[in-house]
C-alpha positions as CSV (number, residue, x, y, z in Angstrom):
1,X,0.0,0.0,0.0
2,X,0.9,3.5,-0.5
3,X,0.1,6.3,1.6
4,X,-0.8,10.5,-0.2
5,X,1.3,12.8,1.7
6,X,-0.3,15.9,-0.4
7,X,-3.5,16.6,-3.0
8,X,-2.5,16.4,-6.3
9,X,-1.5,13.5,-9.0
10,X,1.3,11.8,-7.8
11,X,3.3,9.2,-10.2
12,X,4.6,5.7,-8.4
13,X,6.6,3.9,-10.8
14,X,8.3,0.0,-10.3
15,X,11.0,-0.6,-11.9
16,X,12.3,-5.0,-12.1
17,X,15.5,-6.2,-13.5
18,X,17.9,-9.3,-14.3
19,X,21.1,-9.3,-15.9
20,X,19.4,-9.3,-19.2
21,X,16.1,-7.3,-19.1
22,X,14.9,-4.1,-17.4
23,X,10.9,-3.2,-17.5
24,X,8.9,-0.6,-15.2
25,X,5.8,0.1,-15.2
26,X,4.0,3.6,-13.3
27,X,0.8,4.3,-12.2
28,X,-1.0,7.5,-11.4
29,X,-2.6,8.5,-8.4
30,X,-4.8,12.2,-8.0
31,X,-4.9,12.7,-3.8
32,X,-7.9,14.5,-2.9
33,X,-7.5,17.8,0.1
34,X,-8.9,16.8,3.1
35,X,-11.7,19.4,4.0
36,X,-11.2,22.2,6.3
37,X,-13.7,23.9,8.6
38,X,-13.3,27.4,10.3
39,X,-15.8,27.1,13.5
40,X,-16.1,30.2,15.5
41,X,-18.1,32.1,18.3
42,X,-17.5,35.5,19.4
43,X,-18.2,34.6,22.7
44,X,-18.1,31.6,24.9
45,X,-19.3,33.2,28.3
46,X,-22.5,35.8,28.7
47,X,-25.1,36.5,30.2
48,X,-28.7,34.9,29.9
49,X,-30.3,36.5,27.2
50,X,-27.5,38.5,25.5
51,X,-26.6,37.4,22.2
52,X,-23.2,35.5,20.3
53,X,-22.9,35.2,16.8
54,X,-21.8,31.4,15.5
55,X,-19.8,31.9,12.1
56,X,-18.2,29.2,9.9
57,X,-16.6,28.5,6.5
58,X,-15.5,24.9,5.5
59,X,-13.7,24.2,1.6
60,X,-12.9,21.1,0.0
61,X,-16.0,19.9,1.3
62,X,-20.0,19.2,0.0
63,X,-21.6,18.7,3.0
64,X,-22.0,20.1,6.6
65,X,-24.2,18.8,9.4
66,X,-24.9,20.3,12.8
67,X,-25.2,18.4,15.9
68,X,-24.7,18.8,19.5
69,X,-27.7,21.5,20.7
70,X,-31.4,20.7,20.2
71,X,-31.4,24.8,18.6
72,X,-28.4,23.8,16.3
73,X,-28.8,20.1,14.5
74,X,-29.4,19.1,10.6
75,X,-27.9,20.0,7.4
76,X,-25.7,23.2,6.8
77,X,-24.5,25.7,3.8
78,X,-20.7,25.1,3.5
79,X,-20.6,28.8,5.3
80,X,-22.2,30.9,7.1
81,X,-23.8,32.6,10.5
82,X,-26.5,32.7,13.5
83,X,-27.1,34.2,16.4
84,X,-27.4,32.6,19.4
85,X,-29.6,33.6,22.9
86,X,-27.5,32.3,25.9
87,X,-29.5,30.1,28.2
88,X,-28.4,29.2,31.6
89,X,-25.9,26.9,31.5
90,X,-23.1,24.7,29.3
91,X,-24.4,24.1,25.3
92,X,-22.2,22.4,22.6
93,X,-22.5,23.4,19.0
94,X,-21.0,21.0,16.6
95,X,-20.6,21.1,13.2
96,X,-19.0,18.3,10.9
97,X,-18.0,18.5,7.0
98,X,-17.5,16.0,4.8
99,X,-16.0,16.2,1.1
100,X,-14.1,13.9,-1.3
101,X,-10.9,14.0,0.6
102,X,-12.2,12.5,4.0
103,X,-14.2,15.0,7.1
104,X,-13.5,17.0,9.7
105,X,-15.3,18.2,13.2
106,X,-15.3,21.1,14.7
107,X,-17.0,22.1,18.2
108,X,-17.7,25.4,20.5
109,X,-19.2,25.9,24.0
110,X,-21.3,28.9,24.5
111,X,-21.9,29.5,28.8
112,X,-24.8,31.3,30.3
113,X,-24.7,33.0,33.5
114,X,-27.4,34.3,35.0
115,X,-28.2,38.0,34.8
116,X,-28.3,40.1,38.2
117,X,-30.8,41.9,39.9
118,X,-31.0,44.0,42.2
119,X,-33.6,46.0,44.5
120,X,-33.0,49.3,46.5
121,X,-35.9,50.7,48.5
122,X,-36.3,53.0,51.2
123,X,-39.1,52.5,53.9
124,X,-39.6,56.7,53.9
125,X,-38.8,58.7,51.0
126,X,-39.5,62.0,53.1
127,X,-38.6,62.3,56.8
128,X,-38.1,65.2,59.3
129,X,-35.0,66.6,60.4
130,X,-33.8,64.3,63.3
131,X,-35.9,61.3,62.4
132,X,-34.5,58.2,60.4
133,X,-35.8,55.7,58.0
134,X,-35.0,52.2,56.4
135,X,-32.8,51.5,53.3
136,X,-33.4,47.9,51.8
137,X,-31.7,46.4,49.4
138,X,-31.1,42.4,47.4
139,X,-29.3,41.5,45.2
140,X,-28.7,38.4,43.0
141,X,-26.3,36.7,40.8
142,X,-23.6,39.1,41.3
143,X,-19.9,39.5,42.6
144,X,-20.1,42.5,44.4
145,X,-21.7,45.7,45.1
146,X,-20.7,49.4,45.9
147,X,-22.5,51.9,47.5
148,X,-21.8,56.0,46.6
149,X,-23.7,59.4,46.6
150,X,-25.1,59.7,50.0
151,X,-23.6,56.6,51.2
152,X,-20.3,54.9,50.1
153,X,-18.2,51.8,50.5
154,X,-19.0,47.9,49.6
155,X,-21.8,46.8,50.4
156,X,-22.6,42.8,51.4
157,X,-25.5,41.6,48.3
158,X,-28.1,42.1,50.7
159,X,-28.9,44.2,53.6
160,X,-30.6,47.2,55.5
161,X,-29.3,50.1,56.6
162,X,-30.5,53.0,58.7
163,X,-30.5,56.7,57.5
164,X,-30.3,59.9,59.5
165,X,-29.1,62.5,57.2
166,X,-28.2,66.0,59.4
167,X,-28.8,68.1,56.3
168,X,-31.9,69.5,54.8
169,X,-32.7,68.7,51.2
170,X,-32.6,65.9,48.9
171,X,-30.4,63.3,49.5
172,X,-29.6,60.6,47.1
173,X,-28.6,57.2,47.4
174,X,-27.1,54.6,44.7
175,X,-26.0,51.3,45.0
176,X,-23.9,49.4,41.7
177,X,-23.3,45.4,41.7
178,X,-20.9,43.5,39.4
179,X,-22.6,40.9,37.6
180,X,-20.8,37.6,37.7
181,X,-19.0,38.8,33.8
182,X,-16.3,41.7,34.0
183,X,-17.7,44.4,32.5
184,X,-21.8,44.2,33.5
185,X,-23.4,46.2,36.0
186,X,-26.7,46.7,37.8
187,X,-27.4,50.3,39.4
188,X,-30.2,51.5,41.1
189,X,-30.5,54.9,43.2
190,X,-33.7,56.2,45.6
191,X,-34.1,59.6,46.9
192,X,-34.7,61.0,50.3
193,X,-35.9,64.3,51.3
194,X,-35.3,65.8,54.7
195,X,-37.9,68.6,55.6
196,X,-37.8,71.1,58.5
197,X,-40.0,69.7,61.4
198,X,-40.6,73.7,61.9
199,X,-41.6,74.5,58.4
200,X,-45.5,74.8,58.5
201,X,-45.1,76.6,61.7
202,X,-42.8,79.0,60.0
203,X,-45.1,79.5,56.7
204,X,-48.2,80.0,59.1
205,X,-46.5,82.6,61.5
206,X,-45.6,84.3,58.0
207,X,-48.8,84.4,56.7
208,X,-50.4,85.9,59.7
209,X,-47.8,88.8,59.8
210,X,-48.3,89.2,56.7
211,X,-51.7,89.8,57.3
212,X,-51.6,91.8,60.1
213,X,-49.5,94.4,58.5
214,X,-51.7,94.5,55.7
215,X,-54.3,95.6,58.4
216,X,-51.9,98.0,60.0
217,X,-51.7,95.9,63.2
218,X,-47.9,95.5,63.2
219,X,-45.6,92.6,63.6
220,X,-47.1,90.3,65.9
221,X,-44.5,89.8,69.1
């Protein structure tokens, strides 16, 4: 037997001889390439939902078949592309081409993570000078969370915390988690307002001086 190191007509001649007498003979053999297959993803970790694009291109070959995921299985052009959702969890894509010259198999994993969440609320979102209220927040599916604005510093995924801001206004308050992929984020912020405990006694006095002038009574002492 002979063995085709390259595609292309190769010759393979024998030659015999005795003393008297020399005769070859040569044969002619055409190797045929072996197909190739390019097999890509442009991503092989995300986040439920988000989207990868599955691209391949095979020559030497007639045939392609997919195999591996229930969403990816039967016969494929020679090239081409589709997107993929991630689900949760590990999912093989397979693709094999076959041509004159033998086959060859490609294969790709494509991860799901799941995607975060993440509450913030605040039991009050307007409180007195002095008095304090409840900030609640959960989160899920992440690798850590921050706090900034009117509070700052990490933050545990879940948790309460009480609030007693010493300043009139509106305060605000954010918390960001990392999502288990670098890069991904969840942020959500609620607002507080702190009010002065003295206010409608203030406006109320006002309006009854401003009254009693208007009648020529004078400031009231």
């Amino acid at each position: 037997s002979v063995s085709l190191i390259a595609a292309g007509e190769q010759v393979f001649t024998l030659t015999c001889a005795t003393t008297q007498l020399q005769t070859s003979d040569s044969v002619t053999l055409r190797g045929l390439p072996a197909p190739s297959l390019d097999f890509t993803l442009t991503a092989t970790r995300l986040l439920v939902g988000e989207l990868a694009t599955l691209q391949w291109g095979s020559t030497d070959a007639e045939e392609c078949l997919a195999s591996g995921d229930a969403e990816w299985s039967g016969t494929r052009a020679l090239s081409g592309q589709v997107s993929l959702a991630a689900t949760l969890g590990l999912r093989e894509f397979r693709l094999q081409c076959r041509g004159p010259g033998g086959q060859v198999v490609r294969a790709v994993t494509l991860e799901g993570l799941p995607a975060p969440t993440l509450t913030l609320e605040i039991a009050a979102s307007q409180i007195e000078l002095g008095q304090s209220t409840q900030l609640i927040w959960n989160a899920r599916s992440v690798s850590g969370c921050v706090a900034s604005d009117g509070w700052s510093g990490p933050r545990a995924a879940n948790g309460q915390e009480s609030l007693r801001p010493n300043a009139l206004g509106v305060h605000r308050y954010t918390l960001s988690c990392d999502a288990l992929l670098p890069g991904r984020a969840i942020e959500r912020s609620v607002e507080l307002e702190v009010t002065d405990p003295l206010a409608q006694a203030k406006a109320l006095f006002k309006q009854r001086q401003q009254r009693r002038q208007a009648a020529g009574l004078g400031d009231e002492s």
